[in-house]
C-alpha positions in Angstrom: -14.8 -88.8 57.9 -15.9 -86.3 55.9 -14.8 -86.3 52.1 -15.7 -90.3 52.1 -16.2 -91.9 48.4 -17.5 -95.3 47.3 -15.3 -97.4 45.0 -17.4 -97.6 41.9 -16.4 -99.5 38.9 -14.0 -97.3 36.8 -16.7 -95.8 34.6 -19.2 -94.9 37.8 -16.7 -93.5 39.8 -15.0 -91.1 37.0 -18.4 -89.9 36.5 -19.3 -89.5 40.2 -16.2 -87.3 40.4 -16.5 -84.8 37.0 -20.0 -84.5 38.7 -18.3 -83.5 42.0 -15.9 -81.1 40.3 -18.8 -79.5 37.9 -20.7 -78.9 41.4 -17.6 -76.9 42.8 -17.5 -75.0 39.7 -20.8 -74.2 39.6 -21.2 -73.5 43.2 -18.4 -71.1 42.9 -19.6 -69.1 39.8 -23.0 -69.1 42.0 -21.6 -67.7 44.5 -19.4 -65.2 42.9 -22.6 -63.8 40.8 -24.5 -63.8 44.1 -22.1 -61.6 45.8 -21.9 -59.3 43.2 -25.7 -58.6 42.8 -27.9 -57.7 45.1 -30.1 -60.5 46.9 -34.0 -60.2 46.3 -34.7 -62.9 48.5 -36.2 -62.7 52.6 -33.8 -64.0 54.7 -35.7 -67.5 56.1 -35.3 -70.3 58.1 -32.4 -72.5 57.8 -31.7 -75.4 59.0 -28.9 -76.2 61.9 -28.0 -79.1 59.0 -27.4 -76.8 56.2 -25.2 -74.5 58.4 -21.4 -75.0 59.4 -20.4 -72.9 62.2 -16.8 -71.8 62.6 -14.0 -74.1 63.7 -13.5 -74.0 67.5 -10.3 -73.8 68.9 -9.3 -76.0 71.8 -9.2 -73.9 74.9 -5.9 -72.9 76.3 -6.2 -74.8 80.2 -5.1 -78.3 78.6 -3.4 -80.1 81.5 -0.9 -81.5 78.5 -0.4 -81.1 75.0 2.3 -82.6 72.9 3.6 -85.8 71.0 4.5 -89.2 72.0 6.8 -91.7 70.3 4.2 -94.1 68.9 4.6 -96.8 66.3 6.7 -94.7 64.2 5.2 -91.8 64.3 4.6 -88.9 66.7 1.7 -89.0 68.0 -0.1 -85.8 69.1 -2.6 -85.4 72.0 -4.0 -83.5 74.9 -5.5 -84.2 78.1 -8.1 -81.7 79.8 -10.0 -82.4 83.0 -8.6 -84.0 86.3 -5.5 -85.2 86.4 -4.9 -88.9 85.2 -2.2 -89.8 87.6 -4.7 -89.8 90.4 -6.9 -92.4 91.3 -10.2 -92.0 89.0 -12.8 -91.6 90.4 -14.3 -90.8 86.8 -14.1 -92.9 83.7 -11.2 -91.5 80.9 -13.1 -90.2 78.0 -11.1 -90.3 74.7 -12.1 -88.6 71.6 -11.4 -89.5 68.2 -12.2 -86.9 65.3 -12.9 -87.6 61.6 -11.0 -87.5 58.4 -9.3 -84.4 57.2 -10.0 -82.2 60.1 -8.3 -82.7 63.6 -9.3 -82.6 67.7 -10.3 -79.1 67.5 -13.2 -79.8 66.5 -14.4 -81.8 68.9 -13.6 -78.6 71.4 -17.6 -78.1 72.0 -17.1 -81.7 73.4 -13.7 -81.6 75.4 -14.8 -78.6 77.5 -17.8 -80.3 78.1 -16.6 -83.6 79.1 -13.5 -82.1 81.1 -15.7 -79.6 83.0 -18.0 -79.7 86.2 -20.4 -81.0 86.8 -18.8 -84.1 84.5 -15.2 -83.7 85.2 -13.9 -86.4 83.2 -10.5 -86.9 82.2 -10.5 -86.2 79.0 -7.8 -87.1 75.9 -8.1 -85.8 72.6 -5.9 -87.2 70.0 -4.9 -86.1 66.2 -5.2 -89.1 63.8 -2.2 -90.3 62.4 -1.1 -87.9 59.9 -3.7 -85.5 60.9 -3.8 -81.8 62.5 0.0 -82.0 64.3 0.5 -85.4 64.1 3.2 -87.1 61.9 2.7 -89.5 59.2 4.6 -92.9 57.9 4.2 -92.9 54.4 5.6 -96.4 54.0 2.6 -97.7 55.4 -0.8 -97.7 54.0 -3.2 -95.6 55.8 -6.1 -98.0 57.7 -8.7 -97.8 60.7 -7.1 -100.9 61.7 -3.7 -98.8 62.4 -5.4 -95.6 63.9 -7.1 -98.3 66.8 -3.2 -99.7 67.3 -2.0 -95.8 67.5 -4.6 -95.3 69.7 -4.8 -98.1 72.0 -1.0 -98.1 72.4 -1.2 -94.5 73.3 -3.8 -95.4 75.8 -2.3 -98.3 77.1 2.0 -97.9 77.1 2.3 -94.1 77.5 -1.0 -93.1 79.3 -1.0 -96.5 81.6 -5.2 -96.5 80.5 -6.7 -100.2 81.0 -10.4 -98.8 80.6 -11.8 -96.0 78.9 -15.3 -94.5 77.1 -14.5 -93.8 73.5 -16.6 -91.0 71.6 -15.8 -90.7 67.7 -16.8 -89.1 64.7 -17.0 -90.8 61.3 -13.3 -91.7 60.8 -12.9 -91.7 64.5 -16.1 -93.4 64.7 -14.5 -96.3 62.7 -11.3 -96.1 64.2 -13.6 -97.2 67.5 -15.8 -100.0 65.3 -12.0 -101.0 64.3 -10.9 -101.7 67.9 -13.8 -103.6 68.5 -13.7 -106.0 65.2 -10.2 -105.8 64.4 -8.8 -106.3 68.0 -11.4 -107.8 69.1 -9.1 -111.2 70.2 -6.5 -108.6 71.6 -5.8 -106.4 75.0 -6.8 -103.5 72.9 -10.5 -104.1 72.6 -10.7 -104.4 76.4 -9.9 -101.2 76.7 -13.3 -100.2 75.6 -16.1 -99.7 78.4 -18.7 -97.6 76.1 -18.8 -96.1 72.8 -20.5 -93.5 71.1 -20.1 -94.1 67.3 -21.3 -91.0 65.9 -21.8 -90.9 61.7 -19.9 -94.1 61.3 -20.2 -96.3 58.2 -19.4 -100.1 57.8 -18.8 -100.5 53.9 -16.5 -98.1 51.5 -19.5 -98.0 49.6 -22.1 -96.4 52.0 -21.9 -92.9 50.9 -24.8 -90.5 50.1 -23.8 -88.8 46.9 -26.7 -86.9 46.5 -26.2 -85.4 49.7 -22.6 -84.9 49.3 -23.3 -82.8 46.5 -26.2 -81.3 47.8 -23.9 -79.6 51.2 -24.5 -75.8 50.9 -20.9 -75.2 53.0 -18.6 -77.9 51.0 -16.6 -75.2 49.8 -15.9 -73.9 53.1 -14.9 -77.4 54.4 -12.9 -78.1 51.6 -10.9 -75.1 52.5 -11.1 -74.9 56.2 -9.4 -78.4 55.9 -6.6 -77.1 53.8 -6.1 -74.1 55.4 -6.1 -75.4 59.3 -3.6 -78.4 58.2 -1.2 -75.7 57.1 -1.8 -73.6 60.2 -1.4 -76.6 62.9 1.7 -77.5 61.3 3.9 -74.0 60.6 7.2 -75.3 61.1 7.2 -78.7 59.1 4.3 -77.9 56.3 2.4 -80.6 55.4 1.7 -81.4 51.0 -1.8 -81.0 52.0 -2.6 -82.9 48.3 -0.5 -85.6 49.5 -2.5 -85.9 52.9 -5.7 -85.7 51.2 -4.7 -88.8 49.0 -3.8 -90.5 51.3 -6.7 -90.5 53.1 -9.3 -90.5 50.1 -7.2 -93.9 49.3 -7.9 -95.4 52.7 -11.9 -94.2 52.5 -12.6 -95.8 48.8 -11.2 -99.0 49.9 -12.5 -100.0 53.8 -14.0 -100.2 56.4 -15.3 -103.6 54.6 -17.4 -105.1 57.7 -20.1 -107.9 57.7 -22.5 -109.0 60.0 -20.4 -112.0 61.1 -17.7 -109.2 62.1 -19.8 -107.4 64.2 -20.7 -110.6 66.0 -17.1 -110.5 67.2 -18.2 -107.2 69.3 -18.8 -108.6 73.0 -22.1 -107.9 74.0 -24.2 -106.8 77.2 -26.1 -110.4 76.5 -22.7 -113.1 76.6 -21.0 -110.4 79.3 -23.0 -107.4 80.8 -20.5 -106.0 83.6 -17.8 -106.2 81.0 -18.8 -105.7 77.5 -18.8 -102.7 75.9 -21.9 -100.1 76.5 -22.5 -99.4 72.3 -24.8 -96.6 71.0 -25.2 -96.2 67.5 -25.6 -92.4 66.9 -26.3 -89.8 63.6 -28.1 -86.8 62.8 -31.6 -87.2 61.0 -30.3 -85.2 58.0 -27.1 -87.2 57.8 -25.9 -86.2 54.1 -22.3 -88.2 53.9 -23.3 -91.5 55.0 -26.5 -94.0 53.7 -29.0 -92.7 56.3 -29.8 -96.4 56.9 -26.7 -97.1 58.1 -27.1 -96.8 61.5 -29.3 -98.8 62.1 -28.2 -101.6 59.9 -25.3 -101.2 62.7 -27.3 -101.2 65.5 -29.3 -104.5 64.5 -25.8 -105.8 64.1 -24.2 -105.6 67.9 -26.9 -107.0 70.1 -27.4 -105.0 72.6 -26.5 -101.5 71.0 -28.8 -98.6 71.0 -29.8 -96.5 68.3 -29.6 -92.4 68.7 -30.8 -90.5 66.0 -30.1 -86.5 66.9 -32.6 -84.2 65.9 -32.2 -80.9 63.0 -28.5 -82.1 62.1 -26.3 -84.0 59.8 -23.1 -85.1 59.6 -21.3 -81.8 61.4 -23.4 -82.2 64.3 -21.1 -81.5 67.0 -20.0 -78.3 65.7 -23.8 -77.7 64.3 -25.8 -78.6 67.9 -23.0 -79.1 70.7 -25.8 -78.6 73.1 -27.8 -81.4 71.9 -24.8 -83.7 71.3 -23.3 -83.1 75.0 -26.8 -84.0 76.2 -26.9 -87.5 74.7 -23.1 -87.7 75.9 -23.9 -87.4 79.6 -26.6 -89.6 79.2 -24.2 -92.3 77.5 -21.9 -91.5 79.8 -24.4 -92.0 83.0 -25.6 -95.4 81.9 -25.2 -97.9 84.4 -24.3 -101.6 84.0 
């Protein structure tokens, strides 16, 4: 999700990244002379898009949390909300998270989800090799094999035919990826609605200027760091090795054209059973192209377009009131 870097020709991209690095540098000589001398300046507005509130924790009345034998792998993930052993009454809401960070911060949107007056059962899942789940490292990282992790979570160990899928940039692919990918397979059909929040469709969609221009990116780069280690205390994880791995998957994919998001079902060829698909980002988006979205949109008929208002790419930690709005409406449309 969050770190994500176009594959440039050899030249481009060395260059992207010695700007990248002289940005940190500078940033953090800024900094350090700004803390050491007094500020002259009148505290002002600023923008919910320029701020990064602290990481969330997930609160402690999960109904489950632990790891599943999946593909290899364990496979960590919690449920909140009623129970899913009941008959549902209430459509399962799974949340996916983005790159480099893990479920917690979606927390804003599991207590929301899982809590009157919604109520929805709600399962939050770390990525493959993400937060406390394991990693394969014989096998190349790929949106393809988060939507197989996920849907075989869904469907052998959860026993899930149908569920609304919310996801944010990484996991917001990882839900495109199910659709496109799978789309000839059980998997996709597991899919009754989708909110694809800050997704991108190319390797090469990101915004570089806003990259660089993000007033917290040393804080992220170091929350990410630092809350890898802390979820995992008893079998550290090479965060360097993680972040590699990740940044290798990101330069290379998702690589999606228009003739693969006409594999998507639509409300027009199947309205009571294809997917319900709304498009979503902030109106400061700074990570992706901010045309992006709605190049998607005008790609699955019958998608909506959400554009949320005073945020960027960290909107759920940066407006979780605004977000959880749009969600119950998402969730509330009817066939």
């Amino acid at each position: 999700m969050l770190l994500k870097r176009g594959q440039e020709e050899p030249i481009l991209k060395y260059i992207i990244e010695m700007i990248f690095v002289r940005s940190l540098f500078i940033a953090t000589v800024t900094m350090s002379v700004s803390a050491a001398q007094p500020s002259q300046a009148t505290p002002g507005y600023v923008p919910l898009y320029q701020t990064l509130p602290p990481t969330p924790v997930l609160p402690p009345n999960a109904r489950f949390a632990g790891s599943a034998n999946i593909n290899n792998i364990s496979l960590w993930y919690t449920l909140y909300g009623p129970p899913l052993n009941k008959p549902q009454k209430k459509l399962p809401i799974v949340l996916l998270h983005g790159g480099k960070i893990s479920s917690r911060w979606l927390t804003h949107q599991i207590q929301y989800l899982s809590s009157p007056p919604l109520s929805h059962p709600v399962i939050a899942i770390d990525t493959r090799s993400h937060g406390r789940s394991s990693d394969d490292p014989s096998v190349p990282l790929s949106y393809s094999l988060f939507a197989n992790d996920t849907a075989t979570l869904l469907r052998s160990h959860l026993d899930i035919s149908r569920a609304g899928f919310v996801g944010w940039s990484d996991g917001a692919n990882t839900i495109l990826s199910l659709l496109i990918d799978h789309h000839s397979t059980p998997n996709a059909a597991l899919v009754d609605r989708a909110f694809i929040f800050g997704a991108n469709y190319r390797y090469d969609q990101l915004n570089v200027t806003g990259l660089l221009g993000i007033p917290f990116l040393n804080d992220l780069a170091g929350r990410m760091q630092s809350e890898l280690t802390a979820l995992t205390p008893t079998v550290p994880k090479d965060y360097a090795a993680f972040s590699t791995r990740v940044s290798e998957m990101q330069d290379t994919s998702p690589s999606w054209s228009a003739g693969d998001f006409g594999k998507i079902k639509t409300l027009y060829r199947d309205p009571k059973n294809a997917p319900i698909v709304w498009i979503v980002d902030g109106d400061s988006e700074e990570i992706v192209q901010r045309s992006v979205a709605g190049e998607m949109r005008d790609m699955i008929w019958g998608s909506s377009l959400v554009i949320l208002p005073d945020v960027g790419h960290f909107a759920p930690v940066q407006d979780p009131g605004t977000f959880n709005a749009m969600l119950a409406r998402w969730i509330s449309r009817e066939r």
